[in-house]
C-alpha positions in Angstrom: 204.8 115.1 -194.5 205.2 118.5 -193.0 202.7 120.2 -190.7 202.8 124.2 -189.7 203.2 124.4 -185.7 199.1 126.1 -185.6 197.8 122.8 -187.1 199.6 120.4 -184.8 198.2 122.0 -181.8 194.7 122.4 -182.8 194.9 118.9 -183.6 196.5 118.4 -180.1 194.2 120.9 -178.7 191.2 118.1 -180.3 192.3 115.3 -179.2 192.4 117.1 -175.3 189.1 117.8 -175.4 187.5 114.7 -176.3 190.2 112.4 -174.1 188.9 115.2 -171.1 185.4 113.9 -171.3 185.9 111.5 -169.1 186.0 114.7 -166.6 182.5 115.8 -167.6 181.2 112.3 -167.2 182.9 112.5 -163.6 180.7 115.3 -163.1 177.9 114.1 -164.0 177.9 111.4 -161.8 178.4 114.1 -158.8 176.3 116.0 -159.6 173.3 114.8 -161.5 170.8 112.7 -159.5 169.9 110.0 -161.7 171.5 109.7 -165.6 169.1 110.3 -168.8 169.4 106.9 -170.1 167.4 107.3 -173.3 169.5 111.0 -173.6 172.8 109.0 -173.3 171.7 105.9 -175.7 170.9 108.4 -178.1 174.0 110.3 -178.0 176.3 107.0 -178.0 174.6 106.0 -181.2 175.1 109.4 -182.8 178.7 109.0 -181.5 178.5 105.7 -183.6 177.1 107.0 -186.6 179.6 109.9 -186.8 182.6 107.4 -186.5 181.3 104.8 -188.9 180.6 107.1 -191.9 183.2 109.2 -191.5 185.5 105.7 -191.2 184.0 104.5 -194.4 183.0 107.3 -196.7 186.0 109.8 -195.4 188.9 108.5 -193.5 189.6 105.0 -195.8 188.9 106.7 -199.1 191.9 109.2 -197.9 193.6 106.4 -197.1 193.4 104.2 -200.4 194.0 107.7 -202.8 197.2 108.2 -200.5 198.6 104.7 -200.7 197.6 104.1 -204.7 199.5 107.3 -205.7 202.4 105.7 -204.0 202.0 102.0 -204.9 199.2 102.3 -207.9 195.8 101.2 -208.3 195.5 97.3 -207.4 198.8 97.2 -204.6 197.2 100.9 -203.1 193.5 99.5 -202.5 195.4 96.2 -201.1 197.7 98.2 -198.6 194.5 100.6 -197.6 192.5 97.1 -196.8 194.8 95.3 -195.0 195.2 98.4 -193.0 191.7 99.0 -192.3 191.8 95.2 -191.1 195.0 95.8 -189.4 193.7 98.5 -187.4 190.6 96.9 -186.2 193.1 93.5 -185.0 195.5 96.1 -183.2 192.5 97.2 -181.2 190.7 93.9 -180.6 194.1 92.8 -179.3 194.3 95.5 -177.0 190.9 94.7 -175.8 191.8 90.8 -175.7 195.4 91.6 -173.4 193.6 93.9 -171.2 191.9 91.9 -168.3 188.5 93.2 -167.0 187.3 92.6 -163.2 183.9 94.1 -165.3 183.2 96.1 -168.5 185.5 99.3 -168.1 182.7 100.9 -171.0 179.7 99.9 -168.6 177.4 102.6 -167.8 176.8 103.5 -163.8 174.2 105.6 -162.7 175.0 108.6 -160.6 171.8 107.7 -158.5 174.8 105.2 -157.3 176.2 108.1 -155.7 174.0 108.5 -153.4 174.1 105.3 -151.4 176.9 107.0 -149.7 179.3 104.2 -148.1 177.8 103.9 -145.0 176.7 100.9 -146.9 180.2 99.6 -147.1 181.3 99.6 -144.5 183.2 96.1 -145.1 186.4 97.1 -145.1 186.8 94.2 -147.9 183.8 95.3 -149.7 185.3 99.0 -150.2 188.3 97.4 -151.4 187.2 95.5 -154.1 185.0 98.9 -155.3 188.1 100.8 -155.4 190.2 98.3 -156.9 187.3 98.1 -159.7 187.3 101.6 -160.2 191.1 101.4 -160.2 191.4 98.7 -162.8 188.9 100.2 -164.8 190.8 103.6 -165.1 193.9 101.6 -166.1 191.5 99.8 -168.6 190.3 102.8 -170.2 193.8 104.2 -170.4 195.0 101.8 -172.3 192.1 102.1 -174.6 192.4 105.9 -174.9 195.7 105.6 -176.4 194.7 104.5 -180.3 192.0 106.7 -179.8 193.9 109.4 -178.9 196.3 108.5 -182.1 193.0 108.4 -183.9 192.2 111.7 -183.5 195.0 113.4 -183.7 196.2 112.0 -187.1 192.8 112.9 -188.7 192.7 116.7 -187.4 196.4 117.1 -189.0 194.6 115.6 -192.4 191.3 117.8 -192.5 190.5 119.9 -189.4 186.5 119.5 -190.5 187.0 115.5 -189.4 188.9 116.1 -187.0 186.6 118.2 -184.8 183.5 115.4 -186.0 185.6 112.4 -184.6 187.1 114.5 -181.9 183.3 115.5 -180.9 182.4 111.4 -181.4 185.5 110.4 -179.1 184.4 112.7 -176.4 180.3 111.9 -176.2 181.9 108.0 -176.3 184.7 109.1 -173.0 181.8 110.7 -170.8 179.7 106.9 -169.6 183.8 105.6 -169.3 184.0 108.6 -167.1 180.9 107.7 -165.0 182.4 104.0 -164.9 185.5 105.1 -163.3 184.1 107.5 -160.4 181.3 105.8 -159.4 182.9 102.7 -158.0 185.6 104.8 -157.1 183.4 107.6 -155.3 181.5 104.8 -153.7 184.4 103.0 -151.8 186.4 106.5 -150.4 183.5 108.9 -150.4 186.0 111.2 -151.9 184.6 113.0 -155.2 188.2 114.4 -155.5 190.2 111.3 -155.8 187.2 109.6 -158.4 187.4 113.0 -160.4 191.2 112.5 -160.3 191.3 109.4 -161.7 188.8 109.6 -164.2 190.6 113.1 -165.2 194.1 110.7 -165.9 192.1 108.0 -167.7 191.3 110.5 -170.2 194.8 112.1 -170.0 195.9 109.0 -172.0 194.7 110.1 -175.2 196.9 113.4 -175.6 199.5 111.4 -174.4 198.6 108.7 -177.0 198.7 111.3 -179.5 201.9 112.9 -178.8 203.7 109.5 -178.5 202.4 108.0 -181.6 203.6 111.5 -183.6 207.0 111.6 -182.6 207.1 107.8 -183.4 205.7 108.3 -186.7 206.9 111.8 -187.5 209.8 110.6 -189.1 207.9 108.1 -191.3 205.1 110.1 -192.3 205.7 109.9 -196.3 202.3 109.5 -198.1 202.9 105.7 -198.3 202.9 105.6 -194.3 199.7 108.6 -194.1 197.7 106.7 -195.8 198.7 102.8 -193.7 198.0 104.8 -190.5 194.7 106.4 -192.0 193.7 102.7 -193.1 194.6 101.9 -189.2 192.4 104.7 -187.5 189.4 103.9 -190.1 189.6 100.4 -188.7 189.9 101.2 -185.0 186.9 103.9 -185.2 184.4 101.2 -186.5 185.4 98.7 -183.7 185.1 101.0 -181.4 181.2 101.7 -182.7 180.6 98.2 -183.0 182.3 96.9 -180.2 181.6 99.4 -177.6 179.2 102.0 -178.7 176.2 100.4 -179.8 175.9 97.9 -177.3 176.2 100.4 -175.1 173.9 102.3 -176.5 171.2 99.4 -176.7 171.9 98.0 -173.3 170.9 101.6 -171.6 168.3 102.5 -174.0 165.5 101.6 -176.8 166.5 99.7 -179.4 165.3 102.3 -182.2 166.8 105.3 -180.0 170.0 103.9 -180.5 169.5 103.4 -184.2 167.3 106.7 -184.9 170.9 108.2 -183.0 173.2 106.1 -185.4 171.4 107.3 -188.8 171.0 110.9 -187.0 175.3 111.1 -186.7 175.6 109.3 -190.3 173.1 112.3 -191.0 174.9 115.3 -189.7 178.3 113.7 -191.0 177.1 113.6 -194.2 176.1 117.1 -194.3 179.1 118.8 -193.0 181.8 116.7 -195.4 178.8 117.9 -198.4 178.9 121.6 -196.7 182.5 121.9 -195.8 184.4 120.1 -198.2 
């Protein structure tokens, strides 16, 4: 499949912004004295809501219409399930291999940022923080790069999804941003070397994008479209299940989280109604 040069980089141009959000959480942490919990729970469950519906009612029915006009009715919906499954193991693999010292996804609070390291002084102590906030920018890397694929492969599809999951990826990247500077911040005292490394864990999904195109670009006949759609259906609704809403509920009301998820289902719904 063939796309003109203007659609590959706005979809590039998508999948920058939202891997870059783990910049704006960075900033946050500098700069805001204490995080809107409730503001952030809701958010992460609209982030959820977008991704789901759009994973369910959007993204997999692409992918089963694509692979049955290939393979026909029964073998299409076959290959468009096992993908959706597929997808969802890749990721749960990637978040099996990858070791965690702690939750690379857990919120900090910038209040954190305050307790300057005075604190920890330990030269051990400061250690450990940096290698955490180390590890968990290599963590979150790693995770960035289906992601990353994610987006990129949708906006080339139907710019409309594109920007909704782009715009879901990056409200998820901002508390992964706050996880990598604040341990970071908090062992160097250095705002510039936690921005930088929260900046290049978000780097990884561009990168993700551009690796997984060139890979696939030869392959991309309708029959492969619609196994990789199948794939990124399946990675989006881990992602909301695994990471968002428990996120979401651990920093927040339980019905905050939820009113958020139904709001994103919501607002999905009305712009594939509006827009398509």
């Amino acid at each position: 499949m063939n796309y003109d040069t203007g659609t590959i980089l706005f979809a590039f141009g998508l999948t920058v912004f939202a891997g870059l959000a783990t910049g704006v959480g960075s900033l946050m942490a500098f700069y805001t004295k204490k995080t809107n919990k409730k503001f952030l729970s809701a958010a992460l469950g609209f982030s959820a809501g977008v991704m789901i519906y759009v994973s369910l009612i959007e993204v997999f029915v692409k992918a089963r219409d694509s692979l049955e006009a290939v393979h026909g009715e029964s073998l299409g919906y076959l290959y468009a399930t096992l993908s959706f499954f597929g997808g969802i193991f890749i990721i749960a693999l990637i978040d099996k291999l990858v070791p965690k010292a702690e939750n690379p996804h857990e919120l900090k609070d910038p209040s954190e940022m305050e307790e300057l390291p005075q604190q920890e002084k330990d030269a051990h102590e400061s250690h450990q923080l940096l290698r955490m906030g180390l590890f968990s920018a290599l963590a979150i890397a790693i995770h960035n790069f289906p992601e990353g694929l994610a987006t990129f492969i949708a906006a080339l599809e139907d710019p409309t999804m594109g920007v909704s999951i782009a715009i879901a990826i990056a409200i998820h990247n901002i508390p992964e941003g706050i996880a990598v500077s604040v341990p970071i911040f908090y062992a160097t005292g250095s705002r510039r070397k936690a921005f930088k490394f929260s900046f290049l864990s978000g780097l990884s999904e561009p990168i993700g994008a551009i690796i997984g195109y060139f890979l696939l670009r030869s392959f991309l006949s309708d029959s492969m479209f619609g196994i990789v759609f199948g794939m990124v259906a399946g990675i989006m609704v881990y992602i909301s299940l695994d990471e968002l809403l428990p996120t979401a509920e651990k920093y927040g009301e339980h019905h905050i989280a939820i009113y958020g998820l139904i709001s994103g289902m919501m607002v999905m719904a009305a712009s594939l109604v509006l827009f398509s």
